[in-house]
C-alpha positions in Angstrom: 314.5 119.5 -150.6 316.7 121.8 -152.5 315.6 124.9 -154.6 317.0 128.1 -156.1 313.3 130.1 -157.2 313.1 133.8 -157.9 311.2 136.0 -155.3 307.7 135.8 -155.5 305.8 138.6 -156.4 304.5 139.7 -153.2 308.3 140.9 -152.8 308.6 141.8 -156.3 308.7 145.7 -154.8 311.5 144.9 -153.4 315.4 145.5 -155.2 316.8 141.9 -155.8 318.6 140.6 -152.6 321.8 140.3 -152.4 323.5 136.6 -153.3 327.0 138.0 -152.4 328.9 139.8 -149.5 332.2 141.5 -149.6 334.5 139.5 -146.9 335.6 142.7 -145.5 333.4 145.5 -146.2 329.2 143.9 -145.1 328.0 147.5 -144.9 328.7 149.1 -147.8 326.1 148.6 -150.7 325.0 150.6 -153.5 321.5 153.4 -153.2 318.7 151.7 -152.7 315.9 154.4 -152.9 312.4 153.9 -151.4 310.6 150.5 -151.0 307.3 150.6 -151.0 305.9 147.3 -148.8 302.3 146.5 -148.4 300.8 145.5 -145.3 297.3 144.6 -145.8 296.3 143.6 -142.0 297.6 143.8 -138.2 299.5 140.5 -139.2 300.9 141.6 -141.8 302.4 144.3 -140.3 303.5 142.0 -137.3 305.7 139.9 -139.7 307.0 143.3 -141.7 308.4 144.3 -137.4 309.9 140.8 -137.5 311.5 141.4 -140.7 312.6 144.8 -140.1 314.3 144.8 -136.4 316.2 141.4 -137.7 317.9 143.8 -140.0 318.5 146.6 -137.4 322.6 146.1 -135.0 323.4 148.0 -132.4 323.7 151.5 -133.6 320.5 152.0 -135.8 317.8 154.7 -135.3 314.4 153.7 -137.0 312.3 156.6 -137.4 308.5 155.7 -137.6 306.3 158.2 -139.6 302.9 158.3 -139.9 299.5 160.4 -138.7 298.0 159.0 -136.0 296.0 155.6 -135.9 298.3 155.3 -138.7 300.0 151.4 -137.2 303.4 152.8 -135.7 302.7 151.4 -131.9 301.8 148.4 -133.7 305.1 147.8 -135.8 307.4 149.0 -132.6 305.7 146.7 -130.4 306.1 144.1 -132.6 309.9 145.2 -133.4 310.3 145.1 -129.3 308.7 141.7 -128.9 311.1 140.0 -132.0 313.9 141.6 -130.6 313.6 140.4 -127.2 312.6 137.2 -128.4 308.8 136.7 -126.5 305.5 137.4 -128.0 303.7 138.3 -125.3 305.5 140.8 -123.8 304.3 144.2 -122.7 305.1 146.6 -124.4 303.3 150.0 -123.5 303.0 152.9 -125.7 305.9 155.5 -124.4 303.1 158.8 -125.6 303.4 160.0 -122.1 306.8 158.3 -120.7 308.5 159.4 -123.7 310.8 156.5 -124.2 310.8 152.8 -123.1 313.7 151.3 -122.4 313.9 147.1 -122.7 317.1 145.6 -121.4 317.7 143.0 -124.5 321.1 142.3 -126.7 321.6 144.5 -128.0 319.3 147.2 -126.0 316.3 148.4 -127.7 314.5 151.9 -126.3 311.0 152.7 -127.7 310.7 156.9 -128.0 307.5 158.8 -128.8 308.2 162.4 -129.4 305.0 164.2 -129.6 305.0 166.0 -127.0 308.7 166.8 -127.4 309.1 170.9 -127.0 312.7 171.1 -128.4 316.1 168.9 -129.5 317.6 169.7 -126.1 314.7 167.3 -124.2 316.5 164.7 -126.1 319.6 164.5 -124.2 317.2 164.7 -120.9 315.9 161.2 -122.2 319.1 159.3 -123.2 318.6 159.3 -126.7 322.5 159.6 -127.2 323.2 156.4 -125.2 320.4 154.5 -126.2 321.1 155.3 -130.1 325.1 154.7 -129.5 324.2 151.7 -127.3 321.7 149.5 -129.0 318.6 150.3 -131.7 316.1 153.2 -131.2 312.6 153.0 -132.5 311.7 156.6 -132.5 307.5 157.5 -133.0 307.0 161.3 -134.4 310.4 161.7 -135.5 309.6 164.6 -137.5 309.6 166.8 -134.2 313.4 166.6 -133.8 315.3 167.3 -136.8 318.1 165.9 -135.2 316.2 162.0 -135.1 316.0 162.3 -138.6 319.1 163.5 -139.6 320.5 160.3 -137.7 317.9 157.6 -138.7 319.3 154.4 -140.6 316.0 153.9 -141.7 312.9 156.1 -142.4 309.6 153.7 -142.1 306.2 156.1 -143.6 302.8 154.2 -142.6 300.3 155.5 -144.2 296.5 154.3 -144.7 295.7 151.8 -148.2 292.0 150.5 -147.8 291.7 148.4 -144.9 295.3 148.0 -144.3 298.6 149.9 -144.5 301.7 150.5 -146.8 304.4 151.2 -145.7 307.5 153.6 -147.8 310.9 152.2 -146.6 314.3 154.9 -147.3 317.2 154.9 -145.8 321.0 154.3 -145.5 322.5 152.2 -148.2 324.1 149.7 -145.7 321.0 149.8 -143.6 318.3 149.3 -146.9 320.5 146.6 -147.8 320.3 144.6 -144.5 316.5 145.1 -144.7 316.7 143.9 -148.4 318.0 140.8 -146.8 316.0 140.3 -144.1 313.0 140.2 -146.9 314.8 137.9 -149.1 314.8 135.5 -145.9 311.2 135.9 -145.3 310.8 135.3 -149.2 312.9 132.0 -148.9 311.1 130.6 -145.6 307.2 131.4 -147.9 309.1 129.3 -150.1 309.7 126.5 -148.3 305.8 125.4 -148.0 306.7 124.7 -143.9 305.3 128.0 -142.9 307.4 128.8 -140.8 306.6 131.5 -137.8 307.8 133.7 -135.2 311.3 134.5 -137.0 313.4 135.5 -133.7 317.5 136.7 -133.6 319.4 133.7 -132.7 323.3 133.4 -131.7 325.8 134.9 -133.5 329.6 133.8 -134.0 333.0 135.1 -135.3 332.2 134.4 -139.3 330.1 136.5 -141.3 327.2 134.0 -141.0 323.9 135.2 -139.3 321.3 132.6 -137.5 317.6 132.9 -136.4 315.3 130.7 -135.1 311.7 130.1 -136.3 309.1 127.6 -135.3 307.6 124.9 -137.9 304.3 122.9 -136.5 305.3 124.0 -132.7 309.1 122.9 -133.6 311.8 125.1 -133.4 314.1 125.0 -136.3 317.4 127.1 -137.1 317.7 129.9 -140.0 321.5 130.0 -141.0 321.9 133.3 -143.6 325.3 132.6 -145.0 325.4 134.5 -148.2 328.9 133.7 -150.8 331.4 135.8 -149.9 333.4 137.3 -153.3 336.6 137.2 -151.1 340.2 138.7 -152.8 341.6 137.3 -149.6 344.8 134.9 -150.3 344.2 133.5 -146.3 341.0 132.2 -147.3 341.9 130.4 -150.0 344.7 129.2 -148.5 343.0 127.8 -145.5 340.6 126.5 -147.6 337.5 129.1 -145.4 333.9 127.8 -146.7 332.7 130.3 -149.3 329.4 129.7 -149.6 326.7 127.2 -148.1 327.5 124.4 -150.2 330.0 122.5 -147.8 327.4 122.4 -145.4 324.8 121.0 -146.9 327.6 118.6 -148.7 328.7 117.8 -144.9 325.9 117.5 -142.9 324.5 114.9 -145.6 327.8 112.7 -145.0 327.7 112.8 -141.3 324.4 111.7 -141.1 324.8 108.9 -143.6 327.7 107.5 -141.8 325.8 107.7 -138.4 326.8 110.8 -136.4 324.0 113.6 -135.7 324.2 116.5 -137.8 321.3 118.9 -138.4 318.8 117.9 -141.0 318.7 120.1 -144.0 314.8 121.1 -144.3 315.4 123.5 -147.1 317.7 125.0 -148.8 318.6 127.9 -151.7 322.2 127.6 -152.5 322.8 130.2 -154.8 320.9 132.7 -152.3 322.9 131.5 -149.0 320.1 130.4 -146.9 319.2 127.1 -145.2 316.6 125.9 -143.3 317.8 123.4 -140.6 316.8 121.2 -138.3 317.4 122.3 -134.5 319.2 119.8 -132.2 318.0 121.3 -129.3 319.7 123.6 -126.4 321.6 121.9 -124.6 325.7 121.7 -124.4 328.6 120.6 -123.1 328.2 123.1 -120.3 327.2 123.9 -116.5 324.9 126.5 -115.9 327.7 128.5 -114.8 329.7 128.1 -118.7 331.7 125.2 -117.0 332.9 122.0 -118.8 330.7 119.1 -117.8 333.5 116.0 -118.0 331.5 113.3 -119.0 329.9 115.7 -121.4 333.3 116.4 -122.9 334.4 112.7 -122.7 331.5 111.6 -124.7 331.9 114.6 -127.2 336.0 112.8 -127.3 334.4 109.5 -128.1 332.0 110.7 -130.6 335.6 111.9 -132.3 337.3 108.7 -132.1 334.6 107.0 -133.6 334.6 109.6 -136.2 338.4 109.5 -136.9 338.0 105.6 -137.4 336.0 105.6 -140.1 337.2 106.4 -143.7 335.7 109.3 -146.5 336.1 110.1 -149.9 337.3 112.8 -150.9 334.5 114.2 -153.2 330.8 114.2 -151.4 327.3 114.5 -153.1 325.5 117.8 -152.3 322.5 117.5 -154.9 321.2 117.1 -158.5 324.8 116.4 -159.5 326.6 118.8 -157.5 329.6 117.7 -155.5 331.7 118.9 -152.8 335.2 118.3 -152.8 337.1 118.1 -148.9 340.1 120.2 -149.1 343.4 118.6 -147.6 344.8 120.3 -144.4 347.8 121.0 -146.3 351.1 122.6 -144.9 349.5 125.5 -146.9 346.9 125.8 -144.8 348.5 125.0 -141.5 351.2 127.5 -142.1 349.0 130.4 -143.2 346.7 129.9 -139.7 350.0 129.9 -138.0 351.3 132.9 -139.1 347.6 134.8 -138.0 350.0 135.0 -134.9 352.9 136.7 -136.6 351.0 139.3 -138.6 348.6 140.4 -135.7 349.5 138.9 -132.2 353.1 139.9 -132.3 352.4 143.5 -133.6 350.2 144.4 -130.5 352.4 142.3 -128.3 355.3 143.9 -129.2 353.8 146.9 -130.5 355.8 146.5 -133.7 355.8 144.1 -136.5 358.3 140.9 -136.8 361.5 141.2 -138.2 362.8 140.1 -141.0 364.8 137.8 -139.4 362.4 136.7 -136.3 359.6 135.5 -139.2 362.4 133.4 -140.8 362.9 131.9 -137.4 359.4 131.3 -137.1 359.2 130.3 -140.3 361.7 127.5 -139.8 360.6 125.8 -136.8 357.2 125.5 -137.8 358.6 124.0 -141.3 360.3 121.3 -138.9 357.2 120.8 -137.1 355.2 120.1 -140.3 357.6 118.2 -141.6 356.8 115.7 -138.7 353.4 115.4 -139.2 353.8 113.6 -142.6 353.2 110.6 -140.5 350.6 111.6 -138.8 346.9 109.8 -139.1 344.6 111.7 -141.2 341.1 111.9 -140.7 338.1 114.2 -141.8 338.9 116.7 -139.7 335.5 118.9 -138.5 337.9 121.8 -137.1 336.2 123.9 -134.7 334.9 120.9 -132.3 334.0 123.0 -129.4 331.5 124.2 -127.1 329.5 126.4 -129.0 329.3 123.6 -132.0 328.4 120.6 -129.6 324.9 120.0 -128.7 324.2 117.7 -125.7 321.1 115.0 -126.0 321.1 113.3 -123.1 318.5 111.0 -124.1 320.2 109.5 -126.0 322.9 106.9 -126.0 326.6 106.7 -127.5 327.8 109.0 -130.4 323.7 109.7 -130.8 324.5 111.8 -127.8 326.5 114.6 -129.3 325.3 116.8 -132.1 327.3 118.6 -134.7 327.3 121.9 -135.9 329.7 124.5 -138.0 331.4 122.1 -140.0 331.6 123.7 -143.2 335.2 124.2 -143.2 336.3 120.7 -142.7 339.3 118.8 -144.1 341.4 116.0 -144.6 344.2 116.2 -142.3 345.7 115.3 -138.8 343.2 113.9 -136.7 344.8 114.5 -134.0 343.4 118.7 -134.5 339.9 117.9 -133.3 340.6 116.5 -130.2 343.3 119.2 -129.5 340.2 121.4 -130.4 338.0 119.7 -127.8 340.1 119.2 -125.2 341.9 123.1 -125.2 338.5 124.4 -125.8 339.0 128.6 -126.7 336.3 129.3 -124.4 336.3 127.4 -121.5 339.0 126.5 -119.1 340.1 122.8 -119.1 342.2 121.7 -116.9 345.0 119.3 -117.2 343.4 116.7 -115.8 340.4 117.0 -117.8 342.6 117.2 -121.0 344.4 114.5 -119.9 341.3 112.7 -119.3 339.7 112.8 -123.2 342.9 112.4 -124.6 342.9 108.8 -122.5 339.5 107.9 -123.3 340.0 109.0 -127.0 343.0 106.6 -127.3 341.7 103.7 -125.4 338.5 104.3 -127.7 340.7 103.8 -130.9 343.1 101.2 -129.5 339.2 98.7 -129.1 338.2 99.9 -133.4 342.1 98.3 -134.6 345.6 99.8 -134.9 346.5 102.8 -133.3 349.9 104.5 -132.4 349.2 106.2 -128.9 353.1 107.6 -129.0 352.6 109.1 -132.9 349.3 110.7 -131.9 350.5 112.1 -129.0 353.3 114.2 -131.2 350.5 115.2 -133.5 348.2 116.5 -130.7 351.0 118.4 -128.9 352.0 120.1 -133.0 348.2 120.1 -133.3 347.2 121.9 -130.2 350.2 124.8 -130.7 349.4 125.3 -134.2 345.7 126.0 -133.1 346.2 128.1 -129.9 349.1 130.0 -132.2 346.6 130.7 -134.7 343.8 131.7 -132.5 345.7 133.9 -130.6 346.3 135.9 -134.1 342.9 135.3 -135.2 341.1 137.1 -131.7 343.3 140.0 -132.1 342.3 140.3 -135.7 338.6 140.3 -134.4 339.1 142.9 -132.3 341.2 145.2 -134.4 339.7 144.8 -137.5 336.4 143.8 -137.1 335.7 145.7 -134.0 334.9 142.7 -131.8 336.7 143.0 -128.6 334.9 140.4 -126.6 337.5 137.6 -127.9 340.2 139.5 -126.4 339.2 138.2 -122.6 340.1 134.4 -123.7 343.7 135.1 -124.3 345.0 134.5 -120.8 343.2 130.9 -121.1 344.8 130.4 -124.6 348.4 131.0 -123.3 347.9 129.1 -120.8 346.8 125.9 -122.9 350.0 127.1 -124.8 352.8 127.3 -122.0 351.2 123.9 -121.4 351.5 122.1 -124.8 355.2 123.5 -125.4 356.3 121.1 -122.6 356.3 118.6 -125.2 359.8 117.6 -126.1 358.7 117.6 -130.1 357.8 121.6 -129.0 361.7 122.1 -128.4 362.6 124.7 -130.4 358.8 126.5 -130.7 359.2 126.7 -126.9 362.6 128.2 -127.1 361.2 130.7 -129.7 358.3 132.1 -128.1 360.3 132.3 -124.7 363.1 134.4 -126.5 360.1 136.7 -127.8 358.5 136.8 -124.3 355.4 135.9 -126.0 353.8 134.0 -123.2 354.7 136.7 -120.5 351.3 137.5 -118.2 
């Protein structure tokens, strides 16, 4: 079911939410004033928490006003529970402890500051780590001036008949994450499955958000991917999913042809939001975050199957909507590839290329696309890996491995997904492992018909450099620009998949190139 409604008007109070989002600049949005929300019972007010501490990051101070009786405990508590993700935890008023701190992801510390004397008690309590640290509700703020000079956002509860209603201000970037966060709980009223118990769910390195919610008992996933207005030439280039569109237009081809791709329960293009079916939790991986081989064998014969069967180029989304597949392109390849010129090289080298070492670059990578004009094409998923591959051990043969992130797939070398898989970014794989799915892969596609084992192996090796190359690029441009250092601790693992793949004698002169650079040095 598909369906682009206005709000309803029990949100009508609220500004319009937001249908776009810069592909740079998420916080910045214009003044929002006050919202007034109203919460006519204890429920109420539970889902209002819900929807306000899924708009809240790492950072954010929310001061809670209100005279006493007023529903403040209530909305924290319920604001602690979402955020850590169980209903029935305890959460204890802090009026005499003065702050609660709850070891979640991000942190979250609960302060009541009644019977604060002065700002300098503050510091005493860790309110400057906490706030810098993770999301502080803050009861009373009005007896520190310094609580509400720093608050995000300012919630006022004050008594309406029976129930509350509450005045919402804040900052602009804040009140527009909230303003979201309410267009979601709009969109799931909307969808007639009443959904519950909206709870933060994994996050990744796009600007897509996730949450879970439960339908009749059911879990099912909340993906918040709203269009991104990008002036960006690399992701037009690449050919990076704007919108939700190739999603939707994906999932409903992989499921037609056979493969297990999550169900599309509801959906609001224009808006950015689907409602999707949740495969369940298990992956690829040990307990430990360890590759599980027969896992990642039958994730490498879920791909040759894939790879053997043919698509069209243009895919029905809905109500005469199509979705064209982009062709991996040299375009494309080339501007991934040079991700590693314009930001690896600069902090390995602590300078930018020269004019002369990005026409060298330039030039083997020409040569090395210029062999792949032979190479099989396939639709190519892209980011087949361990977080996108669910386990169902259940079940039997390609039913066993479910797919997610997809949206930016192409036509191109087939021989990219596997590479993906079996030099996954965030696991170690050893050779033998890698040698392993690359021989069950083959012998896979050697039973469906023709297949040139000696041509594929070419493409994987230019396949597998081309995508460590670019990654490499792409994790330093997490860090650096987007403040996300995290991905920097899989670098040694991705030059090491690298110093591996360049032994192939079609990786000649690439090999030659990054050894003159020292690229590769520990």
């Amino acid at each position: 079911m598909t369906i682009s409604a206005a709000v309803p008007a029990e949100a009508a109070a609220l500004p319009a939410a937001p249908g776009t989002v810069p592909d740079t600049a998420p916080d910045t949005a214009p003044d929002t004033g006050t919202i007034l929300i109203e919460l006519p019972d204890e429920a109420a007010s539970r889902r209002f928490g819900e929807d306000l501490v899924l708009a809240c990051r790492a950072g954010d101070v929310v001061a809670l006003s209100g005279d006493l009786g007023a529903g403040k405990s209530t909305l924290a508590r319920a604001m602690v529970r979402t955020h850590a993700g169980d209903p029935g935890l305890d959460v204890p008023s802090p009026t005499f402890t003065l702050v609660q701190a709850y070891e979640t992801e991000p942190p979250i510390a609960h302060f009541d500051l009644y019977r604060l004397g002065e700002d300098a008690a503050l510091d005493e309590l860790g309110f400057d780590e906490a706030a810098e640290e993770g999301i502080v509700l803050c009861e009373w703020p009005e007896r520190s001036p310094e609580v509400l000079a720093r608050a995000a956002l300012h919630v006022r509860l004050d008594m309406a008949g029976e129930g509350r209603i509450a005045a919402v201000s804040g900052e602009p970037a804040a009140m527009a994450r909230l303003q979201r966060s309410r267009a979601v709980r709009a969109f799931l009223d909307r969808s007639g499955l009443s959904p519950t118990d909206r709870r933060r769910f994994f996050g990744d390195a796009s600007p897509r958000r996730y949450e879970t919610v439960r339908i009749a008992d059911r879990p099912a996933i909340l993906m918040d991917a709203p269009r991104i207005e990008s002036g960006l030439a690399y992701r037009r280039i690449a050919h990076i999913a704007d919108d939700v569109t190739p999603f939707v237009a994906l999932a409903h081809l992989l499921r037609a042809k056979g493969f297990v791709a999550p169900d599309i329960l509801f959906s609001d293009l224009d808006a950015g939001l689907l409602l999707i079916e949740h495969l369940g939790e298990d992956t690829i991986l040990d307990g430990a975050g360890r590759p599980i081989p027969e896992r990642y064998e039958a994730a490498a014969l879920t791909l040759a199957a894939l790879h053997g069967e043919s698509f069209a180029d243009e895919v029905p989304v809905e109500l005469g909507l199509t979705h064209t597949i982009p062709t991996f392109d040299r375009g494309a390849m080339s501007a991934e590839v040079e991700l590693l010129l314009e930001w690896y090289v600069p902090r390995f080298k602590g300078r930018p290329a020269e004019p002369e070492e990005r026409d060298d670059f330039v030039a083997v990578w020409r040569d090395l696309f210029d062999r792949l004009r032979a190479a099989e094409e396939s639709l190519v998923l892209r980011d087949v890996h361990s977080p996108n591959i669910i386990w169902r051990g259940d079940r039997s043969g390609t039913d066993r491995i479910g797919l997610l992130d997809f949206q930016d797939a192409m036509i191109g070398p087939a021989a990219y997904d596997l590479a993906s898989l079996a030099q996954d970014a965030r696991v170690d794989i050893a050779p033998e492992l890698e040698m392993r799915l690359v021989a069950a892969y083959a012998a896979a596609r050697r039973e469906r018909g023709a297949f040139d084992a000696f041509a594929f192996e070419e493409a994987y090796a230019i396949m597998a450099a081309q995508r460590t190359s670019k990654i490499l690029g792409l994790f330093v441009r997490l860090d650096q620009r987007d403040g996300k250092p995290q991905y920097l601790r899989h670098i040694p693992r991705l030059k090491t998949y690298l110093k591996r793949t360049l032994a192939h004698p079609a990786l000649a002169a690439l090999s030659e190139l990054y050894a003159r650079w020292g690229l590769l040095a520990p």
